[in-house]
C-alpha positions in Angstrom: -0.6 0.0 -29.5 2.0 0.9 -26.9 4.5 3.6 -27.0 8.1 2.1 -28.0 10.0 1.2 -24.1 12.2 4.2 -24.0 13.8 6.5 -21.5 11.2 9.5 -22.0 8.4 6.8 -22.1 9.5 4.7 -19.4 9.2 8.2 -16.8 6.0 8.6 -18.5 4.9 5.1 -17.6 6.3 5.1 -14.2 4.3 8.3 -13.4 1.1 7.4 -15.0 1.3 4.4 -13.2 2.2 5.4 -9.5 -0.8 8.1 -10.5 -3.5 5.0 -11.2 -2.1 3.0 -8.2 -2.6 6.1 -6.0 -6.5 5.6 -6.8 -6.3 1.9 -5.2 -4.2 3.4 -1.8 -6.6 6.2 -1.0 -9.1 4.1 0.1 -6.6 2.3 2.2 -4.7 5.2 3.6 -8.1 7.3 4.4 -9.7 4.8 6.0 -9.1 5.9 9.8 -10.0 9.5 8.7 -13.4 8.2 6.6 -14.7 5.9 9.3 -14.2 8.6 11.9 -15.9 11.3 9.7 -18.5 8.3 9.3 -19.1 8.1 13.2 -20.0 11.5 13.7 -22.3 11.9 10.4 -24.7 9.2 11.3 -23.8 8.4 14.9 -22.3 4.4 14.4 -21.2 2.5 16.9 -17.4 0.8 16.7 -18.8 -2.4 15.7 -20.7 -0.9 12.6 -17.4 1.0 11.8 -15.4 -2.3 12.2 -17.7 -3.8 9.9 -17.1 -1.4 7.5 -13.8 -1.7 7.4 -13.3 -4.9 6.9 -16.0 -5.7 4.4 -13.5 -2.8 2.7 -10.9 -4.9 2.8 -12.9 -8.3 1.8 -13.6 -6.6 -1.8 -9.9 -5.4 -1.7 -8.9 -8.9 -1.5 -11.1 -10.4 -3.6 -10.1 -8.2 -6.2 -6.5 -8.4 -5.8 -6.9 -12.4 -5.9 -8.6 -12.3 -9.2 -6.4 -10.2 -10.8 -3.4 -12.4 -12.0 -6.5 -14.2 -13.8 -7.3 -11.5 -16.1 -4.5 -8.6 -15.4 -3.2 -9.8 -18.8 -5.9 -10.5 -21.2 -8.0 -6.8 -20.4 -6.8 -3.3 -22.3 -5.6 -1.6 -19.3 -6.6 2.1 -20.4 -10.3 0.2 -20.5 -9.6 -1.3 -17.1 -8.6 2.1 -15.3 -11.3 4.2 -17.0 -13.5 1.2 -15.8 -12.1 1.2 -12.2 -11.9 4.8 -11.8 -15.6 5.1 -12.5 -16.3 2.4 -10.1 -14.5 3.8 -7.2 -15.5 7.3 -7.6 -19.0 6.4 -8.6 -19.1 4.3 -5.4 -17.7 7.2 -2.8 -20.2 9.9 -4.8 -23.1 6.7 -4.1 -22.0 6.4 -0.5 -22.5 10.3 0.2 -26.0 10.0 0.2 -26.7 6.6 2.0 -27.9 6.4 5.5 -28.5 3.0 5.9 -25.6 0.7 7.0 -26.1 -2.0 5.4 -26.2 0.1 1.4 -23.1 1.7 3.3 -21.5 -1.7 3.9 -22.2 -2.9 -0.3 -21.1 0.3 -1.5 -17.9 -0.4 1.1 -16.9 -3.4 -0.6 -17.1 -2.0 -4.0 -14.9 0.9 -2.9 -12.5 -2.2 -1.8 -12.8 -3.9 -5.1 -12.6 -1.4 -8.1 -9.3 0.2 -5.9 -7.4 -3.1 -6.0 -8.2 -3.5 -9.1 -6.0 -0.2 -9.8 -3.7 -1.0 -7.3 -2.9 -4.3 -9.4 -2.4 -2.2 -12.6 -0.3 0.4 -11.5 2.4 -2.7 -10.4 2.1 -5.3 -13.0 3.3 -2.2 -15.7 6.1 -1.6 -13.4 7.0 -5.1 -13.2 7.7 -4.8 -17.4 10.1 -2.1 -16.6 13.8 -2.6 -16.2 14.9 -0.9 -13.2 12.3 -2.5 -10.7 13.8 -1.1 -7.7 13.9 2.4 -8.9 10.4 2.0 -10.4 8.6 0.7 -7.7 10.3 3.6 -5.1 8.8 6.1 -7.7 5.4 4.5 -7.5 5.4 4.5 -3.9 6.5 8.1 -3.7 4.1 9.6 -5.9 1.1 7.8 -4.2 2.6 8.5 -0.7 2.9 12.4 -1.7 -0.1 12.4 -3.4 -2.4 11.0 -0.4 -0.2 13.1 2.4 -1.4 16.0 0.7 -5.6 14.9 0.6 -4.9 13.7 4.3 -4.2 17.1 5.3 -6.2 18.9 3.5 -9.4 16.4 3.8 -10.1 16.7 7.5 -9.5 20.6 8.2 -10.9 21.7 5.1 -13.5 20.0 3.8 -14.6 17.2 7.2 -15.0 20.2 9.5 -17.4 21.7 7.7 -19.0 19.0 5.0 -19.0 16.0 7.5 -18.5 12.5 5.3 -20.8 13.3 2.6 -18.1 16.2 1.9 -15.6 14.0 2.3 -16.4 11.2 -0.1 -17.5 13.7 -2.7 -14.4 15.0 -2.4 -12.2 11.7 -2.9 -14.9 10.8 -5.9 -13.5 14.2 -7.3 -9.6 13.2 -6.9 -10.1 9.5 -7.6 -11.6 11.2 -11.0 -8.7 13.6 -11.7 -6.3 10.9 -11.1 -7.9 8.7 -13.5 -6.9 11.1 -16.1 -3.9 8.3 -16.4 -5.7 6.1 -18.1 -4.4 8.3 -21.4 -1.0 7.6 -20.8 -1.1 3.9 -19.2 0.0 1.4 -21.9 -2.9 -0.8 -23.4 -1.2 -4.0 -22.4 2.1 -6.0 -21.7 5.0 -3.9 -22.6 7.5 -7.2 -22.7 6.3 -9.2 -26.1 7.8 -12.6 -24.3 4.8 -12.2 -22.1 2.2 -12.1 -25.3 4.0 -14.6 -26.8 3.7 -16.9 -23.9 0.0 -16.2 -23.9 -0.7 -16.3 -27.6 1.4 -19.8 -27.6 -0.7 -21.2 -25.2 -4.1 -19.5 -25.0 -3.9 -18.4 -22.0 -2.1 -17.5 -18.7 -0.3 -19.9 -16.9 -2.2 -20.6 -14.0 1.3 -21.5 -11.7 3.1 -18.8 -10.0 6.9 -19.9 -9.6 7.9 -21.2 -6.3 10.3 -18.7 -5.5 7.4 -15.9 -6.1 5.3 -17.9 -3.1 8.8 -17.5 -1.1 9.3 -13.8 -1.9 5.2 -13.4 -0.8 5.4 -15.4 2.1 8.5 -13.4 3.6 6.8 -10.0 2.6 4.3 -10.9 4.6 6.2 -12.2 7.6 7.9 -8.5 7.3 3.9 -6.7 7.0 2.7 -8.5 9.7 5.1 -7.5 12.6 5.5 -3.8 11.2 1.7 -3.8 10.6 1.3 -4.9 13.9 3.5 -1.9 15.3 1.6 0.6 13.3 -1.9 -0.1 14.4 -0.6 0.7 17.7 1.9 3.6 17.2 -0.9 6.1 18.4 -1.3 4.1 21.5 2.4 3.7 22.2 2.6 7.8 22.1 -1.0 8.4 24.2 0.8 6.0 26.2 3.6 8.5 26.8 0.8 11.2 27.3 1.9 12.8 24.7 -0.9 15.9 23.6 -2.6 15.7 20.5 -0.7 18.0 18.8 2.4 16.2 19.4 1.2 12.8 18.1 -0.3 14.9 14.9 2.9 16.1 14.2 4.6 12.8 14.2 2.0 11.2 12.0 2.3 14.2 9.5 6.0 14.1 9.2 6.3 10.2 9.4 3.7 9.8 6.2 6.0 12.5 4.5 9.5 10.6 5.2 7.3 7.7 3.8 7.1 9.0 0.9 10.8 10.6 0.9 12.3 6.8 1.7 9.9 5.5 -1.7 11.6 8.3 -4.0 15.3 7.5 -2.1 15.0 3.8 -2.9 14.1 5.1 -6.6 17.4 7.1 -6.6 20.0 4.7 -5.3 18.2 1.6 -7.3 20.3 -1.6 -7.2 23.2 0.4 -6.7 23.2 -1.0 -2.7 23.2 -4.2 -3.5 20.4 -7.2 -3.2 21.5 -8.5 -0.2 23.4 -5.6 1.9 20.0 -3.5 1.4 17.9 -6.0 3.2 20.7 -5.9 6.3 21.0 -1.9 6.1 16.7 -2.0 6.6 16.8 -4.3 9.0 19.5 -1.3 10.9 17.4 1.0 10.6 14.1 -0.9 11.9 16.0 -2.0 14.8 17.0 1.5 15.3 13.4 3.1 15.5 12.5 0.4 17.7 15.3 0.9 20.2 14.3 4.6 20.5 10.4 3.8 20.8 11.5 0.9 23.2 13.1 3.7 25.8 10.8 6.6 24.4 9.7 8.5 27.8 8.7 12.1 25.8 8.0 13.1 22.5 11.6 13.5 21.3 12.4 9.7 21.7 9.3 8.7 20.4 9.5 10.9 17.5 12.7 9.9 16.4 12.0 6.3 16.9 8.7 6.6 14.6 10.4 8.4 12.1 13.5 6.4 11.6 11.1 2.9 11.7 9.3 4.7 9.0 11.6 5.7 6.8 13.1 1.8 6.9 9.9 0.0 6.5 9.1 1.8 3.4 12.6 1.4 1.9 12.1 -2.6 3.0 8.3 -2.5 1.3 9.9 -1.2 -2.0 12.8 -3.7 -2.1 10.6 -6.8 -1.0 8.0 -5.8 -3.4 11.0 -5.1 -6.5 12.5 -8.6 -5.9 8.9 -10.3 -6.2 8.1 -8.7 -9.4 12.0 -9.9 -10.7 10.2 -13.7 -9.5 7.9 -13.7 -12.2 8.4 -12.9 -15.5 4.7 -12.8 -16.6 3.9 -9.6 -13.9 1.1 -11.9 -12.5 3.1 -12.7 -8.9 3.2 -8.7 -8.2 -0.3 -7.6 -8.7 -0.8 -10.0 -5.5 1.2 -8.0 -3.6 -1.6 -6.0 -2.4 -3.5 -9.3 -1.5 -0.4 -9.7 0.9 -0.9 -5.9 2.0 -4.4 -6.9 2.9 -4.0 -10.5 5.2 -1.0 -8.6 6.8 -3.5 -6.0 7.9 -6.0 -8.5 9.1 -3.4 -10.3 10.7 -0.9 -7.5 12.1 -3.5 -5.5 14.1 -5.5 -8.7 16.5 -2.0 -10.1 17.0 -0.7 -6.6 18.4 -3.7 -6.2 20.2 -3.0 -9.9 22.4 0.7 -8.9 22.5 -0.2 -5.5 24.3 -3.5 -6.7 26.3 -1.3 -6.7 29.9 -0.8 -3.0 28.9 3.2 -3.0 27.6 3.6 -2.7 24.1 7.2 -4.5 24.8 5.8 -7.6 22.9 4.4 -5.5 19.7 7.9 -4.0 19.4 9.6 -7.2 20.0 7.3 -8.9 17.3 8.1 -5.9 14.3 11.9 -7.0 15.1 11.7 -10.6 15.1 9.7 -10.1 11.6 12.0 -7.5 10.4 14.9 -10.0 10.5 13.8 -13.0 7.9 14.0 -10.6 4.9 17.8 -10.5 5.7 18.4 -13.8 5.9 16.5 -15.5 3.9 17.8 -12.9 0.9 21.6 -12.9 1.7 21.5 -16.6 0.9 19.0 -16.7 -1.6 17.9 -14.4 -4.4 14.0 -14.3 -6.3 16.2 -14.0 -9.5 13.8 -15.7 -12.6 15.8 -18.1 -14.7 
């Protein structure tokens, strides 16, 4: 039985679900950190790390394909107790594995059982009524949240622990944060959705078309920015910048990450859902005009931070309008499915773009793929009928 949709439960709803979500992003966001941890633990070469990864992001995937499948028909305190289990159980597993391929199964199930929450947390936002405001909240918490293991996991616990610390460690959060699973709702919070279902015996297997437009733009959008991420340390060693330098951009840009998620909660709708598309696209150009003539940190600072802090607002909208698409919730827990072929895609097409040694092409790529959100939603809108 839910908890009646009111004010008080809604924040309650909105913060136990950006708090299960956050299980599904850690993974994600401490992969770099993990694999490196990984490197110097057991001595692996880059192809073996490679691997890793992206068998991490195969189980991601796969999970986050399935899930509009059965996201509706499984009690979701079940399915986050289930999922936080998994995960954690799988990072406690991988802390005492020294062969690479039981490193590369365990991997994958890491990648699977954190899309799975992933899924959750934004198909019970999608039931919510303010989606924009709902979804910046979501992103805010799990940004804030994983900022502060990121700093604290390397100094603190990989200096000394090496990556069996490490993963112990994340099994220990991932378990705190599935605490949740006490205040997640048991199912659907919108009864047209169970009637639907009940009506027909089962979910309807057809997203709406304008859901595969909302999708397919989001991922134009990933792709480019995605693509200008992976190399954002490269554009700065680049600039010779000293590692300090770059370590302070990275820690303030995954801050104003998670400041942009909890802006786009406060303004909501109130900018509009067309002008907000055009004000993102400002401020992407903006970063990329400072990192385009960035010869010291300053520029290049600037230029990250301000790319940042629109790209996240632009995630948050793009992501809002595909979960006003779909009435059922389903089109929105594939969102991190487009988060995923974005990242397979972003990075190799970067990497051809910046092979003669200029990253003028990578930064001329984010802009061209910054631009179709604006267009494409000042004439049309994912509105369901």
């Amino acid at each position: 039985m839910n908890l009646p949709v009111t004010p008080k439960n809604i924040f309650i709803f909105i913060l136990a679900a950006s708090i299960a979500s956050t299980i599904g992003g850690l993974p994600f966001n401490s992969l770099p950190v993990m694999l490196g941890s990984l490197a110097d633990s057991f001595n692996l070469d880059s192809r073996s790390l490679g691997n890793i990864g992206s068998i991490c992001f195969a189980g991601y995937l796969l999970g986050t394909l399935g899930a509009p499948f059965w996201i509706n028909r499984l009690n979701w305190r079940t399915l986050t107790i289930t999922s936080t289990l998994g995960t954690a159980g799988a990072f406690a597993v991988s802390s005492q594995l020294t062969s690479i391929e039981a490193l590369y199964l365990v991997w994958a199930f890491i990648g699977f059982f954190a899309s799975t929450m992933t899924c959750l947390g934004m198909r019970i936002l999608a039931d919510l009524p303010d989606k924009v405001r709902a979804f910046g909240a979501r992103q805010g918490v799990e940004l804030s949240i994983t900022a502060a293991v990121l700093f604290a996991l390397p100094p603190l616990i990989i200096a000394q622990w090496h990556y069996p610390g490490a993963a112990l460690a994340l099994a220990f959060v991932v378990g705190i944060l599935g605490l949740s699973a006490f205040w997640v709702p048991q199912g659907p919070l919108l009864a047209i959705v169970e009637e639907n279902e009940a009506m027909t015996g089962h979910s309807r297997l057809a997203l709406p078309h304008r859901s595969w437009v909302c999708m397919s733009v989001f991922f134009v959008f990933l792709v480019g920015n995605i693509a200008l991420w992976a190399f954002l340390e490269r554009i700065g060693a680049n600039l010779e910048l000293t590692g300090s330098e770059v370590g302070i951009v990275f820690a303030v840009l995954k801050l104003l990450g998670g400041a942009a998620a909890f802006f786009v909660a406060w303004i909501g709708d109130r900018a509009g859902v067309r002008w907000a598309y055009w004000i993102v696209l400002l401020g992407v150009l903006v970063g990329l005009l400072f990192l385009l003539g960035a010869d010291s940190f300053l520029p290049f600072a600037l230029g990250a931070w301000i790319w940042e802090f629109a790209f996240t607002c632009g995630c948050v909208f793009q992501v809002a309008g595909i979960a006003r698409s779909d009435a059922s919730g389903r089109a929105v827990v594939l969102v991190p499915a487009v988060f995923a072929l974005s990242s397979m895609v972003g990075p190799g097409l970067a990497g051809q773009l910046a092979a003669g040694g200029s990253f003028n092409g990578v930064l001329l790529l984010a802009a061209v793929c910054s631009v179709l959100p604006a267009l494409v939603y000042s004439f049309w809108q994912p509105i369901e009928n």
